[in-house]
C-alpha positions, -999 to 999 in steps of 0.1 A, spaced: 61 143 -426 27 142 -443 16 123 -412 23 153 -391 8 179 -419 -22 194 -408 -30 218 -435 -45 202 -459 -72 199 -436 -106 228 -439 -92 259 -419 -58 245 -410 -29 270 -423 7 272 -416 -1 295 -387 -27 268 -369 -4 237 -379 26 252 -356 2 267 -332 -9 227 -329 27 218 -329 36 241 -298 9 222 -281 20 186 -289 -3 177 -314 22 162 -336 1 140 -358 -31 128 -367 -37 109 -342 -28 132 -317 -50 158 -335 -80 133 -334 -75 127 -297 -73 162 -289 -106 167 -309 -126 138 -291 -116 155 -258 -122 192 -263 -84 200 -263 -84 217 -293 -116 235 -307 -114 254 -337 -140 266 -358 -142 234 -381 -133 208 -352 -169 189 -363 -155 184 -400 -120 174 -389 -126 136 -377 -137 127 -408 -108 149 -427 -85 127 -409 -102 90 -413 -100 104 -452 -65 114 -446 -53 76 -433 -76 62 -465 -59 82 -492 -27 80 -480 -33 39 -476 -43 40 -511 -9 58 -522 -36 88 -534 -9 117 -540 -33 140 -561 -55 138 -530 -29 154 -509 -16 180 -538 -50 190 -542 -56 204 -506 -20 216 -502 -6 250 -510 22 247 -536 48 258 -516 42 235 -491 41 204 -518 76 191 -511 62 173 -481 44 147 -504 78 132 -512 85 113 -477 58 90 -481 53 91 -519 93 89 -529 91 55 -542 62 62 -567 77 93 -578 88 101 -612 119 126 -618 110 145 -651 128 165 -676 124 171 -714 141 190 -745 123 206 -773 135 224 -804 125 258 -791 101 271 -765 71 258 -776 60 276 -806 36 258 -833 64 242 -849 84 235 -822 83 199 -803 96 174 -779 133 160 -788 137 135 -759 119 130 -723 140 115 -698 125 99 -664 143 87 -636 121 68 -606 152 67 -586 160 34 -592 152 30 -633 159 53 -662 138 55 -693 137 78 -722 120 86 -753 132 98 -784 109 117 -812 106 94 -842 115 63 -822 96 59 -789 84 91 -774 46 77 -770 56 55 -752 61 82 -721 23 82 -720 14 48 -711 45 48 -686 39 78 -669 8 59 -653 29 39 -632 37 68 -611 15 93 -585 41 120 -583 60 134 -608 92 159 -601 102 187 -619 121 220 -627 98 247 -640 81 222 -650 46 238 -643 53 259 -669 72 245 -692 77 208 -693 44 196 -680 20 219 -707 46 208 -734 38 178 -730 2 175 -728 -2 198 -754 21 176 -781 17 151 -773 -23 154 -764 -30 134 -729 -36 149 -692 -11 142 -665 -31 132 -636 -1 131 -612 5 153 -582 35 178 -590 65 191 -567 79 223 -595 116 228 -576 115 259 -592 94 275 -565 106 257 -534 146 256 -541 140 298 -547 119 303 -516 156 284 -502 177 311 -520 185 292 -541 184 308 -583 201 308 -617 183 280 -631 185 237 -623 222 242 -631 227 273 -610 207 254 -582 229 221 -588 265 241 -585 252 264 -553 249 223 -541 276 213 -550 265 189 -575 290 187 -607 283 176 -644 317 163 -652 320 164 -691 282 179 -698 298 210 -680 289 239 -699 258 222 -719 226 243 -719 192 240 -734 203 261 -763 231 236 -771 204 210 -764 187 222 -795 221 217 -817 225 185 -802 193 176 -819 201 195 -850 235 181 -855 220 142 -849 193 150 -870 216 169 -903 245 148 -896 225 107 -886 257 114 -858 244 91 -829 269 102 -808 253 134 -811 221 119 -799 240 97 -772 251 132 -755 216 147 -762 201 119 -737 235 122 -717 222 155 -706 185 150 -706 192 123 -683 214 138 -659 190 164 -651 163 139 -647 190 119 -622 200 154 -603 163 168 -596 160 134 -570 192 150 -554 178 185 -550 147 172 -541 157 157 -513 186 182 -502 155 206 -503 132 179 -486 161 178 -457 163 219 -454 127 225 -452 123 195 -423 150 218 -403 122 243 -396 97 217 -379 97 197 -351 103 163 -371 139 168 -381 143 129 -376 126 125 -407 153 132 -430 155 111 -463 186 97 -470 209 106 -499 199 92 -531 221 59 -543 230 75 -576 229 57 -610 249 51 -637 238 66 -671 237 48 -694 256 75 -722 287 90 -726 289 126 -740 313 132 -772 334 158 -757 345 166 -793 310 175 -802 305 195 -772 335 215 -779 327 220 -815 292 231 -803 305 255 -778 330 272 -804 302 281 -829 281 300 -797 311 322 -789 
């Protein structure tokens, strides 16, 4: 899809890009061509030859900032066609909402083929060297909240483009949160049905009082599975979004699913869940 994107190109909007459409200009090259002979003048037509050499070059190098960067953020979702195997599915808990004293419990990062996660007091720094492997990084609210969390605590810069489903899955229709999103899909959490954020935090509490690892073990359960389920929204939104464009072809295919590697204590989710009624 980003090959037939024209709007991160000087003067190119949504409007221009399926004005270009309507006309067959489906791709770069196609936009070039038109360019080189005078079927298609617009007002930055000298700038755009060299916007779209640029274009092939970045996108040869795997350069996803380059594309964020000149992209509105509701149109970001198109990065993930041809950046979707050096993308990074992100998702942290915290002990609170990021007040002084609160901070980072577990990160969990799912490439769509390999999970990793971090634990405070075992591993967690570890998230900063590995997070350079990847050029994209997926997320929910994650603009907000996970991504300032975690350059604030744990004090780097994330130099990665950023798809926030947030935005795009409620410009869909779709609301209530990543696990409102995932049951309006269809997608089920089996025994971590009913676990929250809040109970994320007495996850953390109880492993923490109590040196429970299963408590811990359920913690990353969850942390996990919503690392695992943004790659399924992603591209269920990915798919939606194509359906207004003329390049419906390009529809990714399902994700392969993984198998965590944690089983949630259903007694300590119960317990949990009594003492919040």
């Amino acid at each position: 899809m980003l090959n037939n994107s024209f709007i991160h190109f000087s003067g190119i909007g949504t409007k221009t890009e399926t004005k270009l459409w309507e006309q067959g200009i489906y791709d770069w090259d196609g936009l070039e061509g038109a360019v080189r002979k005078n079927r298609w003048k617009g007002r930055n037509s000298p700038s755009l030859l060299g916007e779209v050499e640029e274009s092939r070059k970045r996108l040869e190098e795997g350069n996803a900032v380059f594309f964020a960067q000149r992209t509105p953020g509701r149109e970001h979702w198109r990065l993930l066609g041809e950046f979707r195997e050096q993308t990074a599915f992100l998702d942290i808990e915290t002990t609170g909402l990021g007040f002084s004293q609160d901070y980072i419990t577990t990160i969990a990062l799912y490439d769509g083929r390999n999970i990793y996660y971090y634990v405070w007091g075992e591993n967690l720094y570890q998230f900063a060297e590995d997070i350079k492997n990847y050029g994209l990084v997926v997320t929910y609210n994650g603009k907000l909240f996970d991504v300032p969390f975690i350059e604030r605590y744990l004090n780097i810069h994330l130099e990665l483009a950023h798809i926030d489903l947030r935005y795009i899955l409620h410009a869909l229709g779709y609301r209530g949160g990543l696990k409102g999103c995932e049951r309006q899909m269809g997608i089920g959490r089996g025994d971590l049905d009913g676990v929250d954020g809040y109970m994320a935090v007495l996850l953390w509490r109880e492993y923490r009082k109590k040196k429970d690892v299963r408590a811990l073990e359920t913690l990353l359960s969850y942390n996990i599975e919503d690392a695992v389920n943004l790659e399924k929204l992603a591209c269920c939104a990915y798919n939606m979004l194509l359906e207004a464009t003329p390049f419906k072809e390009k529809t990714l295919a399902p994700p392969g699913g993984c198998t965590v590697p944690f089983s949630p204590s259903r007694e300590i989710i119960s317990r949990l869940s009594r003492q919040l009624r």
